[in-house]
PDB file of N, CA, C and O in Angstrom:
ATOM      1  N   UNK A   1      71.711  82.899  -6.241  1.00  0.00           N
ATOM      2  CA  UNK A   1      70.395  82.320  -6.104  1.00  0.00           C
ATOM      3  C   UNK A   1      70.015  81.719  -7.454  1.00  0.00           C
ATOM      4  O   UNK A   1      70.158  82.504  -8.391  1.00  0.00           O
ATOM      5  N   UNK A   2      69.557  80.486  -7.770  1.00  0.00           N
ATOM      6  CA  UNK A   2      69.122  79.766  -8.538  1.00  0.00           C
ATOM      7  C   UNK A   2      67.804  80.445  -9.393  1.00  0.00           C
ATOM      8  O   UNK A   2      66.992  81.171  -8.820  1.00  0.00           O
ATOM      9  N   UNK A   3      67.716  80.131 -10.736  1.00  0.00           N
ATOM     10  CA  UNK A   3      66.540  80.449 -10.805  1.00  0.00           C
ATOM     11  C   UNK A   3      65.840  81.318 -10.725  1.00  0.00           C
ATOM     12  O   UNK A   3      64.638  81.188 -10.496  1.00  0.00           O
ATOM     13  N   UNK A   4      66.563  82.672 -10.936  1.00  0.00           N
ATOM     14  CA  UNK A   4      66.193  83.892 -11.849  1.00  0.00           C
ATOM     15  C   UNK A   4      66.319  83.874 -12.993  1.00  0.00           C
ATOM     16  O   UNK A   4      67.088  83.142 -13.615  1.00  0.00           O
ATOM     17  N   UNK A   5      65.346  84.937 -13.576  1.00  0.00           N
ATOM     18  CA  UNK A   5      65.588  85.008 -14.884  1.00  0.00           C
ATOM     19  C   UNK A   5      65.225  86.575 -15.273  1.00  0.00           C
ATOM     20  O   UNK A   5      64.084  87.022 -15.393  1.00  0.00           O
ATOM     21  N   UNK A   6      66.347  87.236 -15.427  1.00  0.00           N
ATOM     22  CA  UNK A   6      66.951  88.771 -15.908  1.00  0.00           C
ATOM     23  C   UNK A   6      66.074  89.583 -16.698  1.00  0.00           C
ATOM     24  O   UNK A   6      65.891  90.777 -16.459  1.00  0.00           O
ATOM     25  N   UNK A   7      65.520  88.945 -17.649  1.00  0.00           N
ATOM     26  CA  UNK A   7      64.250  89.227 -18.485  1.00  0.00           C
ATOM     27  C   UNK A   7      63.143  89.572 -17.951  1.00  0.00           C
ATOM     28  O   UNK A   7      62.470  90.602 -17.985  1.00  0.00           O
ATOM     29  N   UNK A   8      63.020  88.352 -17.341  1.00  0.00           N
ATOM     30  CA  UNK A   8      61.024  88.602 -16.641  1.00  0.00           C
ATOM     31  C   UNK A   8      61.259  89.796 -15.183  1.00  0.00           C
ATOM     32  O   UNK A   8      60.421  90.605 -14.784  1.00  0.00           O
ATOM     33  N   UNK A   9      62.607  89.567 -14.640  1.00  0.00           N
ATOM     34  CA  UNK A   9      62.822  90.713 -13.509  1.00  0.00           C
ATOM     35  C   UNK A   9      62.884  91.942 -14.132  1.00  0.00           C
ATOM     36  O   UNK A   9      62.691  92.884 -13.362  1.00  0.00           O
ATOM     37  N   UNK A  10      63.167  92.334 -15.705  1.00  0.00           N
ATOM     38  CA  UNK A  10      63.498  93.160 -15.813  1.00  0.00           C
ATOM     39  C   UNK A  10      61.785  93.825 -16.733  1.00  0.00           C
ATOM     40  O   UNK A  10      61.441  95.007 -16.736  1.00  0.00           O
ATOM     41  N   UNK A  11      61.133  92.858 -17.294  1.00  0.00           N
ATOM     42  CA  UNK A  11      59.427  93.105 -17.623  1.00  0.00           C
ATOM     43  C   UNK A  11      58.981  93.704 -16.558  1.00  0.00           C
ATOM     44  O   UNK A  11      58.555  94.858 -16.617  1.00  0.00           O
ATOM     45  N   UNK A  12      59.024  92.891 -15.254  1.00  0.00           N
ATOM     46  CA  UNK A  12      57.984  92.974 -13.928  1.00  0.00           C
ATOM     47  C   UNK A  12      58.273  94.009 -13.286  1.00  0.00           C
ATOM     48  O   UNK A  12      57.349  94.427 -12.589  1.00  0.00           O
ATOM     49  N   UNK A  13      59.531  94.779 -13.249  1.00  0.00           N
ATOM     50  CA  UNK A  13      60.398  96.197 -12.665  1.00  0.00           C
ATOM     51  C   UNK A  13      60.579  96.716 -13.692  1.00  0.00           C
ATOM     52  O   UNK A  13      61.803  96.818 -13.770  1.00  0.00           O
ATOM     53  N   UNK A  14      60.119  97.146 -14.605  1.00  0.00           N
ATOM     54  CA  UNK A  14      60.582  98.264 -15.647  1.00  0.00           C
ATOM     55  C   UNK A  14      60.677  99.446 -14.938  1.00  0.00           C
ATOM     56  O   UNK A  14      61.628 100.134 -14.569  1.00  0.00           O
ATOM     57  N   UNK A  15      59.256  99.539 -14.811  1.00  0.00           N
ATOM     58  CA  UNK A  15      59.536 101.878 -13.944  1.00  0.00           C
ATOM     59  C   UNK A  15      60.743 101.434 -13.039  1.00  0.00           C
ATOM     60  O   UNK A  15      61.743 102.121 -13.246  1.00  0.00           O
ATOM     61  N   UNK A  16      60.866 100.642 -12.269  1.00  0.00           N
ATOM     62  CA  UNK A  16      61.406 101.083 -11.027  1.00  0.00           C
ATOM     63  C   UNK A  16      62.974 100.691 -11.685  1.00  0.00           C
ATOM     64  O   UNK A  16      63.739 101.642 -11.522  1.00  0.00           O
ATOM     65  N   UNK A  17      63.380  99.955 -12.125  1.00  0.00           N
ATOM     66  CA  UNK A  17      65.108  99.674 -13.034  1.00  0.00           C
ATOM     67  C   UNK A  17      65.012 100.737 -13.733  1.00  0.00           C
ATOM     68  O   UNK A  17      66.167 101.018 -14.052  1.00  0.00           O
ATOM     69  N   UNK A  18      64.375 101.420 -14.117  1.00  0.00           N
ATOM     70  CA  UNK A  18      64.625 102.679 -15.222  1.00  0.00           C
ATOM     71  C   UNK A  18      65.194 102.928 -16.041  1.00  0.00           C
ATOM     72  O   UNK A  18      65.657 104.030 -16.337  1.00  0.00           O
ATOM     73  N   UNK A  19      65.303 101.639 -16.744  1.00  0.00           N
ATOM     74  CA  UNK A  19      66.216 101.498 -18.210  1.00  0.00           C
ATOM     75  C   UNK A  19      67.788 100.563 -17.670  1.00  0.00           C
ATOM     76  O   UNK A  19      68.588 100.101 -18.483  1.00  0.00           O
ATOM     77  N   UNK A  20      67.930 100.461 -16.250  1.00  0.00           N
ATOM     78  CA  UNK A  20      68.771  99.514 -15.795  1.00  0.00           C
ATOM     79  C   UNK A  20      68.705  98.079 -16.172  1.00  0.00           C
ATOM     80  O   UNK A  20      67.674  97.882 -16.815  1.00  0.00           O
ATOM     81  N   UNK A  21      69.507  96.859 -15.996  1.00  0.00           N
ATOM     82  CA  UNK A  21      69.286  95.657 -16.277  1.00  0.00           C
ATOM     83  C   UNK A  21      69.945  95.509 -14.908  1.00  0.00           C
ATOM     84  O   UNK A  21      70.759  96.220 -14.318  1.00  0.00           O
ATOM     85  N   UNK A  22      69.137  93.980 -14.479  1.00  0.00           N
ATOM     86  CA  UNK A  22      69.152  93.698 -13.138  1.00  0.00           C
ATOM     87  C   UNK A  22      70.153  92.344 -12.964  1.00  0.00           C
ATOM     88  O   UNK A  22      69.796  91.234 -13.359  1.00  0.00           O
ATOM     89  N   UNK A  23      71.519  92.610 -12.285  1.00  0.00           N
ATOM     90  CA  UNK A  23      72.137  91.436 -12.549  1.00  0.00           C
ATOM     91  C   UNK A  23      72.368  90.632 -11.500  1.00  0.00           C
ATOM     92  O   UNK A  23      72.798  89.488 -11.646  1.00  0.00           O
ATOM     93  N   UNK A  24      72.085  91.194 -10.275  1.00  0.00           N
ATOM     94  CA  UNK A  24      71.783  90.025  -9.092  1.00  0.00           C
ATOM     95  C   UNK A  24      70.545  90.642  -8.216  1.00  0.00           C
ATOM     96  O   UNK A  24      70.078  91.780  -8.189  1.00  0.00           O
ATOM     97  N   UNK A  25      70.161  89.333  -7.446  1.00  0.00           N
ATOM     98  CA  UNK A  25      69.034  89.628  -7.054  1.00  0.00           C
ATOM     99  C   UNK A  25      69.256  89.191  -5.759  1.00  0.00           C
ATOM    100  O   UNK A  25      70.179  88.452  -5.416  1.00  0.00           O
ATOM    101  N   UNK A  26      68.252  89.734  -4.926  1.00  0.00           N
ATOM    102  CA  UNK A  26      68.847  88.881  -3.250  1.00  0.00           C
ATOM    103  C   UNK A  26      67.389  88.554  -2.563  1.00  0.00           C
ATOM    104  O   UNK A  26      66.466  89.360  -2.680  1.00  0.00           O
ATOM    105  N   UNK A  27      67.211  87.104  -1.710  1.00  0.00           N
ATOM    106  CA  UNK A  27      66.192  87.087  -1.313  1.00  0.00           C
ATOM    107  C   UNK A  27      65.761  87.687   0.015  1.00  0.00           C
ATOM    108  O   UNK A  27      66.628  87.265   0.780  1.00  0.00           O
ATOM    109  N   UNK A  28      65.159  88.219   0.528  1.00  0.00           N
ATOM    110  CA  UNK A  28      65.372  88.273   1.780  1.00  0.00           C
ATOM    111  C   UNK A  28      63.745  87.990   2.515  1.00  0.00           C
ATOM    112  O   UNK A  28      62.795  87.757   1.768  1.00  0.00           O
ATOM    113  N   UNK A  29      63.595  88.031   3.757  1.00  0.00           N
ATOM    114  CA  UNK A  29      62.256  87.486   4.242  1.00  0.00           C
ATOM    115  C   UNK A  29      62.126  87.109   5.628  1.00  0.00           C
ATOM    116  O   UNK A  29      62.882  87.869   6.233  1.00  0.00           O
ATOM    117  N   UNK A  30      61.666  86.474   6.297  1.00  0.00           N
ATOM    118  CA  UNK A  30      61.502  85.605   8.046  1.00  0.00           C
ATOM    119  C   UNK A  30      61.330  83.961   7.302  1.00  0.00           C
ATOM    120  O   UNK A  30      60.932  83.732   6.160  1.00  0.00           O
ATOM    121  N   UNK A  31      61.644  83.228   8.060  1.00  0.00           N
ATOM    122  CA  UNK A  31      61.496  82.076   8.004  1.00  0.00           C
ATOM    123  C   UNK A  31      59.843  81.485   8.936  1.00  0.00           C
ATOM    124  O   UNK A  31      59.444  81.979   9.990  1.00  0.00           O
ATOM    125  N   UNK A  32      59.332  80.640   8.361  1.00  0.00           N
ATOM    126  CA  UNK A  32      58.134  80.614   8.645  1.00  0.00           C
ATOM    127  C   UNK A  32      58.669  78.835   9.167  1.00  0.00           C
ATOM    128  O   UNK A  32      58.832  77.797   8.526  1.00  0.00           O
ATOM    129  N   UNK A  33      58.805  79.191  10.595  1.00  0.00           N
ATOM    130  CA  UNK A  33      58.912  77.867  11.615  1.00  0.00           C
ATOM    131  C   UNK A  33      58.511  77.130  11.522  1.00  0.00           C
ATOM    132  O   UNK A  33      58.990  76.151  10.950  1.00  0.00           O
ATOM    133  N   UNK A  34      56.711  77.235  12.354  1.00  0.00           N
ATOM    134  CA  UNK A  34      55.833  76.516  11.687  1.00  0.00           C
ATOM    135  C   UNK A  34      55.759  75.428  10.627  1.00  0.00           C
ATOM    136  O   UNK A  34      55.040  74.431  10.564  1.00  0.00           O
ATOM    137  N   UNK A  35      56.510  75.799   9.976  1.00  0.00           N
ATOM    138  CA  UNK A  35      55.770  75.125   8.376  1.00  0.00           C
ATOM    139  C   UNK A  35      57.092  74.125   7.813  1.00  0.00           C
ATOM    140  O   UNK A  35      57.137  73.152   7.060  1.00  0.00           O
ATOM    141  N   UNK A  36      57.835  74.681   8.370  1.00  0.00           N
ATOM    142  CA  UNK A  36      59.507  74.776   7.560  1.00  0.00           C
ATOM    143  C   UNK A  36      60.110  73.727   8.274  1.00  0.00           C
ATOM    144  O   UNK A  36      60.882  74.001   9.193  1.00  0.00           O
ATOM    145  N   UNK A  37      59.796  72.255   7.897  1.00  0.00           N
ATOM    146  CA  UNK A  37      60.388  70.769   8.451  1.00  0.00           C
ATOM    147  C   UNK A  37      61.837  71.455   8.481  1.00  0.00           C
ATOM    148  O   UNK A  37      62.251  71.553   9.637  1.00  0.00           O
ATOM    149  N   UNK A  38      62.668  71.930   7.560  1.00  0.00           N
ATOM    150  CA  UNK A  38      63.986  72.058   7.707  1.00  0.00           C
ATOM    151  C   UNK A  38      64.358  72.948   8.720  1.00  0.00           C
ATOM    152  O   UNK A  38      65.237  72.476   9.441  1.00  0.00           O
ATOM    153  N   UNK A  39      64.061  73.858   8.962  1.00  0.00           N
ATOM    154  CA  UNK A  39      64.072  74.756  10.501  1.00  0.00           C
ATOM    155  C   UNK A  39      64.570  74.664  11.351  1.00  0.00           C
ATOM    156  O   UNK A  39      63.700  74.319  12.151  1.00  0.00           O
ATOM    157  N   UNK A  40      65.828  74.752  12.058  1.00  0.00           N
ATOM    158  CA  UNK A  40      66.348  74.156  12.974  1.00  0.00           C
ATOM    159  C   UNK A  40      67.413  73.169  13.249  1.00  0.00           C
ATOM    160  O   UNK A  40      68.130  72.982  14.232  1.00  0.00           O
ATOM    161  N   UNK A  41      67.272  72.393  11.701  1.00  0.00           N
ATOM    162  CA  UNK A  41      68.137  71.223  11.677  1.00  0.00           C
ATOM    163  C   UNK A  41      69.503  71.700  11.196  1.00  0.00           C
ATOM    164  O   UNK A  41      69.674  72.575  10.347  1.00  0.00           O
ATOM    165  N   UNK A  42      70.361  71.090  11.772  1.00  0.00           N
ATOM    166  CA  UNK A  42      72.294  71.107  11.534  1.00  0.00           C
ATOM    167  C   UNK A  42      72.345  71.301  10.081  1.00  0.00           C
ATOM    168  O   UNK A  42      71.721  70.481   9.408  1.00  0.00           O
ATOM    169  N   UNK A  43      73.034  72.321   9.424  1.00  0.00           N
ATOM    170  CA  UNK A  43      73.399  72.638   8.290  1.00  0.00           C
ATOM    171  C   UNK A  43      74.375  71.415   7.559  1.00  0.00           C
ATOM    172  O   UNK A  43      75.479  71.197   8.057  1.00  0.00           O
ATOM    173  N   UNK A  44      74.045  70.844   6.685  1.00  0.00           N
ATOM    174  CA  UNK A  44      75.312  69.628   6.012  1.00  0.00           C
ATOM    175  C   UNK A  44      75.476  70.417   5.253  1.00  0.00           C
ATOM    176  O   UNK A  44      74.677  71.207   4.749  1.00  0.00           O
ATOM    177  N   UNK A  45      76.979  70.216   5.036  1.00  0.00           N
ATOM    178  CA  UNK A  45      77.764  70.753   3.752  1.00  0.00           C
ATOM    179  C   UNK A  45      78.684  69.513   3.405  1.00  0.00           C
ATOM    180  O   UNK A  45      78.966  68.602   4.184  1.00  0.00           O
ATOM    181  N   UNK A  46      79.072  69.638   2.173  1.00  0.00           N
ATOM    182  CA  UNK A  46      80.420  68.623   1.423  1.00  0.00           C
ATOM    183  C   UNK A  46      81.639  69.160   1.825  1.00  0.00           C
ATOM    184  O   UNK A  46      81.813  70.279   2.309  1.00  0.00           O
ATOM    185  N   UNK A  47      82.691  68.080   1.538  1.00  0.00           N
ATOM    186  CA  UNK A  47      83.778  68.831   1.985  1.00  0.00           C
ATOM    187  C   UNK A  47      84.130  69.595   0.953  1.00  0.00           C
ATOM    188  O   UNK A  47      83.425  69.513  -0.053  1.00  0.00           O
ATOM    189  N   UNK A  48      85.026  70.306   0.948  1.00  0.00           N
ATOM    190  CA  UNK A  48      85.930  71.311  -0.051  1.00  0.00           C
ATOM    191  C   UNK A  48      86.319  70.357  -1.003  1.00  0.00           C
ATOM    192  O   UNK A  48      85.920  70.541  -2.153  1.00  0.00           O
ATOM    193  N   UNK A  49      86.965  69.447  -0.783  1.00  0.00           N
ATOM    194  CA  UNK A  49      87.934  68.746  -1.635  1.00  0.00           C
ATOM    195  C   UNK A  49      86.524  67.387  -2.781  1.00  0.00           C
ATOM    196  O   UNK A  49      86.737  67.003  -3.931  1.00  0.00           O
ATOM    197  N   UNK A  50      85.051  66.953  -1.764  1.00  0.00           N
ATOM    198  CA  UNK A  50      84.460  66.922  -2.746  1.00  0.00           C
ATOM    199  C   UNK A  50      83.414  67.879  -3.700  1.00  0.00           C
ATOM    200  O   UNK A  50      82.416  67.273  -4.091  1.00  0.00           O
ATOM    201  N   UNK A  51      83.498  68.894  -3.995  1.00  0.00           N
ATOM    202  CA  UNK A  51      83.178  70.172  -4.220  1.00  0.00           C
ATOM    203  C   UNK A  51      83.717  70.346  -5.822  1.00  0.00           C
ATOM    204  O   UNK A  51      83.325  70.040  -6.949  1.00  0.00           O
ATOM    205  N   UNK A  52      84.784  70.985  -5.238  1.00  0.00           N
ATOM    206  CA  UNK A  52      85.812  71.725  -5.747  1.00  0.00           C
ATOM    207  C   UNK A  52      86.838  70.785  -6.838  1.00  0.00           C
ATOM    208  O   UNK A  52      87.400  69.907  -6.183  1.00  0.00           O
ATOM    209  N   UNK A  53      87.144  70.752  -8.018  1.00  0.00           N
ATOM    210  CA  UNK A  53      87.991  69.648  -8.349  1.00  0.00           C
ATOM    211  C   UNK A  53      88.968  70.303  -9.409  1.00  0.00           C
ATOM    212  O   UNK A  53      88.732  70.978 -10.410  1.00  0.00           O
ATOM    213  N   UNK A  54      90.227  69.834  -8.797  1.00  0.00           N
ATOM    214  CA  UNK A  54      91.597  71.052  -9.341  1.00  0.00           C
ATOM    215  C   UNK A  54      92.025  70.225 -10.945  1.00  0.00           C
ATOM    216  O   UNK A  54      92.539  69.128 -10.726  1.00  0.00           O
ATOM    217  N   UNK A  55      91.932  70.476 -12.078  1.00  0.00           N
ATOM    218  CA  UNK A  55      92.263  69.385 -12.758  1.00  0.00           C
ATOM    219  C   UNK A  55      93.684  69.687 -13.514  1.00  0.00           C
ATOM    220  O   UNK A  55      94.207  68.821 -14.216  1.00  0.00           O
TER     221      UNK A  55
END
């Protein structure tokens, strides 16, 4: 996930990390239909080969 930052997760959870450092994080939640133009629509992906580049 993009756009964490280890520090401020680890300010905002101190008691609960308990001297731990937090090295992944996971989002989890419901998707809000309603609201969410992307919702529903066909997943695009790139291919592998433009992705990935063997040098």
């Amino acid at each position: 996930m993009e756009g964490v930052d280890p520090e401020l997760l680890g300010e905002l959870f101190r008691d609960e990390l308990d001297g731990h450092v937090c090295e992944v994080a996971l989002a989890i939640g419901y998707p809000d239909t309603e609201k969410d133009w992307n919702y529903g629509l066909p997943k695009a992906r790139l291919a592998k080969e433009d992705v990935i580049a063997i040098v």
